[in-house]
Structures are given as structure tokens and as C-alpha cells.
C-alpha positions in Angstrom: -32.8 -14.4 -19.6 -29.5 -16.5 -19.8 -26.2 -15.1 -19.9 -26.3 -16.7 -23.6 -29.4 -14.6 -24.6 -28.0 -10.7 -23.9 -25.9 -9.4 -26.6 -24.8 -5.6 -28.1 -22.0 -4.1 -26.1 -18.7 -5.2 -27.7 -16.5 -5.0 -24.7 -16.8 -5.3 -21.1 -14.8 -4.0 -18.6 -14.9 -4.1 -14.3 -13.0 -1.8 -12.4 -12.0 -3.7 -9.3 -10.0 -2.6 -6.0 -9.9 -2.3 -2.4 -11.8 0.6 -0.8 -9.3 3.4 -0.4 -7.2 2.5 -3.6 -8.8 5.3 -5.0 -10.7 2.8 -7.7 -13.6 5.1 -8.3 -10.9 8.1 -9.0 -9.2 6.3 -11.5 -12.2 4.7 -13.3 -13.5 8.0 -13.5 -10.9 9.8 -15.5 -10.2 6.8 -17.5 -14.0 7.5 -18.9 -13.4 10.7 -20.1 -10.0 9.9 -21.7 -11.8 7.1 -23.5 -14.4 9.3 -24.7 -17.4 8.8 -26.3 -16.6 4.8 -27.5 -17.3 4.0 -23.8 -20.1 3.9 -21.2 -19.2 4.3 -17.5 -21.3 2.4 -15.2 -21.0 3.8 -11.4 -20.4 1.8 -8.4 -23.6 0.5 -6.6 -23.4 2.6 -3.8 -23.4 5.5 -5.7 -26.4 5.5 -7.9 -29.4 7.9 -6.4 -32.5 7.0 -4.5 -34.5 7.6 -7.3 -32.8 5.0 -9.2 -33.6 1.4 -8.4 -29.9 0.6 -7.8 -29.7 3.4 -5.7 -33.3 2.5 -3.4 -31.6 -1.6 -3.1 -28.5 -0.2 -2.1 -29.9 2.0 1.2 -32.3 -1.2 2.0 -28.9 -2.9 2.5 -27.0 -0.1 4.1 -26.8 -0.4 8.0 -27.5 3.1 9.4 -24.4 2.5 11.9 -21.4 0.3 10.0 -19.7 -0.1 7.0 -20.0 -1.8 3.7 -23.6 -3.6 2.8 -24.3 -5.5 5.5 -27.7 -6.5 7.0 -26.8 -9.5 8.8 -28.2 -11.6 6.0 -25.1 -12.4 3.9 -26.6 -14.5 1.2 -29.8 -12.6 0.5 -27.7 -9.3 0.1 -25.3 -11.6 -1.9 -28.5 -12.5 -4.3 -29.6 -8.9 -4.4 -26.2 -7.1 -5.7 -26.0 -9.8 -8.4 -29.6 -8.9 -9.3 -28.3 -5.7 -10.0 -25.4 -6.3 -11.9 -27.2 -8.6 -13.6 -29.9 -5.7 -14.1 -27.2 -3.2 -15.4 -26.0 -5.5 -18.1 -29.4 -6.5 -19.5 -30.1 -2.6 -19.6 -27.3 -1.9 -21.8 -27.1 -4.9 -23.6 -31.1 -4.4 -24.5 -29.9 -0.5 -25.7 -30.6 -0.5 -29.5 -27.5 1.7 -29.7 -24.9 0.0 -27.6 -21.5 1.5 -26.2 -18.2 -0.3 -27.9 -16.8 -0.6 -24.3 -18.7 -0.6 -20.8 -16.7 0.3 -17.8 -18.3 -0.8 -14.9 -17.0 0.9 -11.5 -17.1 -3.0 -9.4 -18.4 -5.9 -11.2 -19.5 -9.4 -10.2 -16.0 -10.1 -9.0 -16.6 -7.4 -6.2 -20.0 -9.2 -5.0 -18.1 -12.3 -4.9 -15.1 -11.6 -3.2 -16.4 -9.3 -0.6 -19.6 -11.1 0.1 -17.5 -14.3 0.6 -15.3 -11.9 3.4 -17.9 -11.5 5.0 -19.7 -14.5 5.0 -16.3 -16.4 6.6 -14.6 -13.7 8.7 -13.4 -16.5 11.3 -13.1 -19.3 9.0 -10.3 -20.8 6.9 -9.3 -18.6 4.0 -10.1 -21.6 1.9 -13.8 -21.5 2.9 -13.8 -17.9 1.4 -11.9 -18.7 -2.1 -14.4 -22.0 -2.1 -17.9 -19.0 -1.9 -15.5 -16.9 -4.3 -16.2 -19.8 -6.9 -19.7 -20.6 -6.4 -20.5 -16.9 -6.7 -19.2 -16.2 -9.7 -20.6 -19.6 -11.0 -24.4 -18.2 -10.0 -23.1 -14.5 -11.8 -22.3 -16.9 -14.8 -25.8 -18.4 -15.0 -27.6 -14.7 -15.8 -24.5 -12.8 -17.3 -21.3 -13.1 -18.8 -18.5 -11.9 -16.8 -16.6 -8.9 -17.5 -14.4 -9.5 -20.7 -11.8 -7.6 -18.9 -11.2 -7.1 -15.1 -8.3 -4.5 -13.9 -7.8 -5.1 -10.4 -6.3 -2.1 -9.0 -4.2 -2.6 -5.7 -1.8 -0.8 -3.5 -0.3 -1.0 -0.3 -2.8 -2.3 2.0 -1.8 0.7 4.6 -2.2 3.0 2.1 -5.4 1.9 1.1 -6.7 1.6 4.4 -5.7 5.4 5.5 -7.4 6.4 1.9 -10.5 4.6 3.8 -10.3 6.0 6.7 -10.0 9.8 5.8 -13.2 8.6 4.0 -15.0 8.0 6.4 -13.7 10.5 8.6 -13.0 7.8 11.8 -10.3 5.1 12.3 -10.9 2.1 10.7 -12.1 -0.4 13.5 -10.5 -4.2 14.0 -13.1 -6.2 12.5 -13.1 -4.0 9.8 -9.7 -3.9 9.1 -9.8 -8.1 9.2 -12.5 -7.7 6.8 -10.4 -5.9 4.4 -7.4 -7.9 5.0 -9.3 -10.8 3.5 -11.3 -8.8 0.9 -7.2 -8.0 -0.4 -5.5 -11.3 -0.1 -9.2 -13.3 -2.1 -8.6 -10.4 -4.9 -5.1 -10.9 -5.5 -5.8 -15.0 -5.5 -8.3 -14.2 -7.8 -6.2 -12.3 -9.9 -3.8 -15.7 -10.1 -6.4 -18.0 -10.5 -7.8 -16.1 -13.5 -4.9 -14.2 -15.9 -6.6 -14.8 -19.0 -9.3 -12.3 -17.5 -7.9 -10.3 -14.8 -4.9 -7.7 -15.2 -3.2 -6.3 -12.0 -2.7 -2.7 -12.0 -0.3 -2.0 -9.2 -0.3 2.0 -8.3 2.3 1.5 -5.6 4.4 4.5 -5.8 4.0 5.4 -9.3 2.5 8.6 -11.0 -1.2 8.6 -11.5 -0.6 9.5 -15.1 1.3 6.3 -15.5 -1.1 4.0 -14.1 -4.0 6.0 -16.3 -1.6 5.3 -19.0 -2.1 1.7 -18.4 -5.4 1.3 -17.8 -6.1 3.2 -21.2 -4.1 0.7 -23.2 -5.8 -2.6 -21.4 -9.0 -0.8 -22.7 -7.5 0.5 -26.5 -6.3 -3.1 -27.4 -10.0 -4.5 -26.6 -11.3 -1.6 -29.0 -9.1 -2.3 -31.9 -10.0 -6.1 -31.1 -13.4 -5.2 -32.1 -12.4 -2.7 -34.7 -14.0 0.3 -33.2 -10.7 2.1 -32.8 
């Protein structure tokens, strides 16, 4: 089915960040102040093994490493669109929709941190170039997001956040990898204003920067008269 065909849910937004900016945290408390107008949609990575999602997800999990990565960049790249493009046909195809989906990473995260990893080594411009073409392919199947908050913070912060995570320093390629993954979000974010708000957390109160993400989300429910 085209992107065209799948209707229902009024508003769509993605949740988008580096890991460690604490994404996740904030998505999920933004949920419950939005109440019952909105349907949260978890990250990929955790959805359960007896969902689908969650049984894809492992399959591309290395046992030792970080991140999805099987050593087959464009094949996982093809599968976690499948899925996002699986998610939205599943609530889209729900004869009682939400007003507003929040969706904990959207297409935006498959594109920029697939095109990372695909061109760690290479030009930065190689990776904005795969950023394109991804979200191009996401296009073909499902609309993107109608709203995408890119969450971001100092990039040593984040990367401690990450760490403490994972319970182990964050190794050198790694840390490249998530150099990139920052600067092709923030491009992203420049390239595309109409779509993409910045929410920057650096040294402010979590209450404010809940504060803001609320409103992005209230003005796109009074849009559609549901507020």
C-alpha cells in the first residue's frame, strides 16, 4: 500500500535524539501529560520478543556491540523501514484512531543512523546524500511524521548518559559513530524547518523542555480540532 492509500490518525509525531539525551524519558512523560487524545509508539528496540518488532529487532542485534548492526547495512536499513512502515499501517488501519501518534524514533532515525554507519570513513556529504535517498524510499510506503522534535544536548552529556547505559566506556568507533549520527540530525533539522523543531535541553529544567514539547503537540491538536 502507498503512502497515499493509509489514512485515520490526525497527527503524527517522531520523537528524535541522540542516544543518551534521554529521548525515551521525555517521550514518555509527554504521553501521559497528553493523555488519552494520543497513542505512544515505543522505540524499536524496545518492543518484546513476542512482538514482531521485537523478534526483527534481536535478528539485527549483534550479541557483542552496539546499535543494530549485522554487517549488512542496507538490508537492516530495508528492515527497520519495514517496520515503521508496519507500525503506521497498523494504526492508520485501527477503526478508532488516536488524534495524535507519538512515535519514540521515526523514519528520520533509520535514515540518519543507517547512513552513519554506512559511511563512517567517508565524506560527511556521502552520509547527508544516503540521509535523502532514505527518506525518499520511507516516502514511497508512508508519510513522514507531520511533526519531528529533535531533541539534542551537549554531545558529552549525551554521550556519558550512553555510557552509564550501557554500564562501559563508550569505545572510539563508537563515539565517531555518534559524532556523525549528531552533526546529520542537526543538518537535518536545517534542511527541513517546516517539519522538524529543535528542542534543545541544554541546561534547562526538565519541566521546561516538557513544557515545550507539550505545546508543539497542543497546537497540532487544535489544528485538527480535537482540543
Amino acid at each position: 500500500m502507498s503512502a497515499a492509500g493509509v489514512t485515520g490518525v490526525g497527527r503524527w509525531v517522531s520523537v528524535e535524539g541522540l542516544n543518551g539525551v534521554g529521548k525515551t524519558y521525555l517521550t514518555g512523560r509527554l504521553a501521559t501529560r497528553l493523555g488519552q487524545s494520543c497513542r505512544l509508539v515505543s522505540e524499536l528496540t524496545d518492543h518484546g520478543p513476542e512482538q514482531l518488532t521485537g523478534q526483527v529487532t534481536a535478528a539485527l542485534a549483534r550479541r557483542a556491540g552496539t546499535f543494530l548492526r549485522t554487517g549488512h547495512p542496507v538490508t537492516e536499513m530495508f528492515a527497520l523501514l519495514a517496520l515503521k512502515v508496519y507500525e503506521y499501517e497498523r494504526l492508520t488501519a485501527d477503526p478508532r484512531p488516536p488524534a495524535l501518534v507519538l512515535e519514540d524514533r521515526g523514519p528520520d532515525t533509520v535514515a540518519v543512523y543507517q547512513a552513519a554507519i554506512m559511511t563512517l570513513g567517508q565524506p560527511a556529504a556521502a552520509a547527508a546524500e544516503i540521509v535523502d535517498r532514505v527518506l525518499t524510499t520511507a516516502r514511497t510506503w508512508r508519510p513522514l511524521p507531520t511533526l519531528t522534535m529533535l531533541v539534542v544536548d551537549d554531545l558529552d552529556a549525551c554521550i556519558g548518559r550512553y555510557s552509564d547505559r550501557l554500564g562501559a566506556p563508550v569505545n572510539s568507533a563508537d563515539r565517531e559513530l555518534l559524532v556523525r549520527v549528531d552533526t546529520l540530525y542537526r543538518e537535518l533539522a536545517i534542511s527541513n524547518p517546516d517539519r522538524i523543531r529543535v528542542v534543545d535541553r541544554t541546561g534547562r529544567p526538565q519541566g521546561d523542555v516538557l513544557a515545550e514539547m507539550e505545546a508543539h503537540c497542543r497546537t497540532l491538536l487544535k489544528k485538527t480540532g480535537t482540543q
